[in-house]
C-alpha positions in Angstrom: 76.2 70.2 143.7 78.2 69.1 140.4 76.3 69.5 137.0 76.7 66.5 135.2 78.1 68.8 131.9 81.1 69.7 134.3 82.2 65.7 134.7 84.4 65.1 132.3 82.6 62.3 129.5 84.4 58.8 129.1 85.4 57.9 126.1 85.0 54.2 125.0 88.4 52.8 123.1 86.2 51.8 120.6 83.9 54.8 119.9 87.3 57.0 119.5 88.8 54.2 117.0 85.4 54.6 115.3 85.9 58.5 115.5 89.5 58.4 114.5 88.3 56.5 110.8 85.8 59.0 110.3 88.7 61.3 110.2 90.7 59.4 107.3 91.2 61.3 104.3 90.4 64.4 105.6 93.0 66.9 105.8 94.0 69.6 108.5 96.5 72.8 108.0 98.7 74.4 110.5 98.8 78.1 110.5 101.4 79.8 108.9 105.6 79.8 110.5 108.0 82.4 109.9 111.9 80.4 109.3 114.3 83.1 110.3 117.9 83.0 110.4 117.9 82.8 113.8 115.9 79.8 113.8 117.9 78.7 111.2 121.2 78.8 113.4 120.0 77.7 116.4 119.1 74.7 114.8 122.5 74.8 112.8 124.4 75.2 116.6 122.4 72.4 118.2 123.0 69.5 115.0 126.5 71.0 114.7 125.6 70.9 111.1 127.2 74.5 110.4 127.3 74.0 106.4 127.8 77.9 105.1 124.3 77.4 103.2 122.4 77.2 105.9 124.6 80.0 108.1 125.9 82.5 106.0 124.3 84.9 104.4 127.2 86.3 101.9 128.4 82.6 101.0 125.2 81.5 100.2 124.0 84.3 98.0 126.9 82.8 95.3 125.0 79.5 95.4 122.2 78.7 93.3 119.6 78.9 96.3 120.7 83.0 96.5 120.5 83.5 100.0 120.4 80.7 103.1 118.2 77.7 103.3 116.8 75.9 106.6 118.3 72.5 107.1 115.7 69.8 105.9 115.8 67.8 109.3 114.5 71.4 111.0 111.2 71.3 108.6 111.1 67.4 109.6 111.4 68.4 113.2 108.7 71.4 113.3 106.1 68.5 112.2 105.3 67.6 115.8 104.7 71.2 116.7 102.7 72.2 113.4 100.5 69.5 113.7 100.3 69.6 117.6 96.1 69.8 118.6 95.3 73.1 119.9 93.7 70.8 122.3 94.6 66.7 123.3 92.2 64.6 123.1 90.4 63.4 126.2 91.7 61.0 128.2 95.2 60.3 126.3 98.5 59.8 128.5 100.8 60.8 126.3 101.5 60.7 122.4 105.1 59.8 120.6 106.2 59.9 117.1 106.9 56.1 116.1 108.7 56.9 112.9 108.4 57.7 108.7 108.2 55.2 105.9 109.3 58.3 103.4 110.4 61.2 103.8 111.5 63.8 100.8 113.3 66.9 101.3 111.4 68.8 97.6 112.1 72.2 97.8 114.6 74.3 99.8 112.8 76.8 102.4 115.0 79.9 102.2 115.7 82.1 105.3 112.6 84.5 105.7 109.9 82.3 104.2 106.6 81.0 105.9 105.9 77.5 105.7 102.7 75.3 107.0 101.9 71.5 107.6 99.5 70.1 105.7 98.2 66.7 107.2 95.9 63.8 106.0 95.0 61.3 108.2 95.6 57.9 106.1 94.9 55.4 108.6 94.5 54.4 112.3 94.7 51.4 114.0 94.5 50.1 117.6 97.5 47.7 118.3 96.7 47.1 121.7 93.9 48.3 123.9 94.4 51.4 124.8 97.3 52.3 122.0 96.6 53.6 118.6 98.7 54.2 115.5 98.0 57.0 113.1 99.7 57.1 109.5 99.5 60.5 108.0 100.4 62.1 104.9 101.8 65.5 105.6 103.1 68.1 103.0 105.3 70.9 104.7 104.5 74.0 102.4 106.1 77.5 101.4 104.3 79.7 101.1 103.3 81.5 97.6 105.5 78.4 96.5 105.2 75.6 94.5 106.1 72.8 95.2 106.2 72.1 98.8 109.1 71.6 100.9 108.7 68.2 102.6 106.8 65.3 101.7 106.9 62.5 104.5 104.2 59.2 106.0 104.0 60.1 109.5 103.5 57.5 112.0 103.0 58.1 115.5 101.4 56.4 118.3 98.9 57.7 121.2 97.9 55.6 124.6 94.8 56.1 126.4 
């Protein structure tokens, strides 16, 4: 015999929404990343953005940055795994980045540093039944660093 705890709840569209804006303004941290080279020129292999400051070493150190920096579009792209729930919430289909309305690349992140996401949601709105869109505010920081890296309004979209 099933215990009722073991059946999965439903979740009304409209008691998440509610849930959702009782989340706005409150902010969330990723744990800390290590940026390695390696990361650093995979990335640099994949773009085929193979500027020397960003893949070697010797070159760089001449430039005022002293050493190689990670490409700004590979902090962009780490958002959706920094900020990735440890666990989805119940009963969505699937979740897909919709786009920024700013992004600004601050500070460098230099090869060997450990950066984080820091996220506030800013709003959330259903557009159609079933399909939400969440603006956040999300910070990518260095750490022991001041200011941060990244500075961007997230938008993404998740259907239930």
């Amino acid at each position: 015999m099933n215990n009722p705890s073991d059946t999965p709840r439903s979740f009304p569209l409209s008691e998440r929404l509610a849930q959702m804006q009782n989340e706005i303004g409150k902010a969330r941290q990723s744990e800390w990343l290590l940026i390695d080279q390696d990361m650093i020129d995979s990335f640099a292999e994949v773009t085929r953005d193979e500027q020397f400051i960003h893949i070697d070493p010797q070159r760089a150190t001449a430039t005022p940055f002293g050493g190689t920096i990670a490409h700004g579009f590979l902090m962009l792209s780490l958002l959706s795994y920094l900020m990735s729930p440890d666990s989805p919430p119940e009963g969505i289909k699937m979740g897909v980045n919709y786009g920024f309305d700013r992004i600004r690349f601050i500070a460098p992140v230099r090869s060997g540093s450990r950066i984080r996401a820091v996220s506030e949601l800013k709003a959330v709105d259903e557009k159609k039944p079933g399909q939400f869109e969440y603006i956040h505010n999300v910070l990518i920081e260095i750490e022991g660093q001041d200011p941060p890296a990244l500075q961007a309004q997230w938008i993404t979209q998740a259907f239930f």
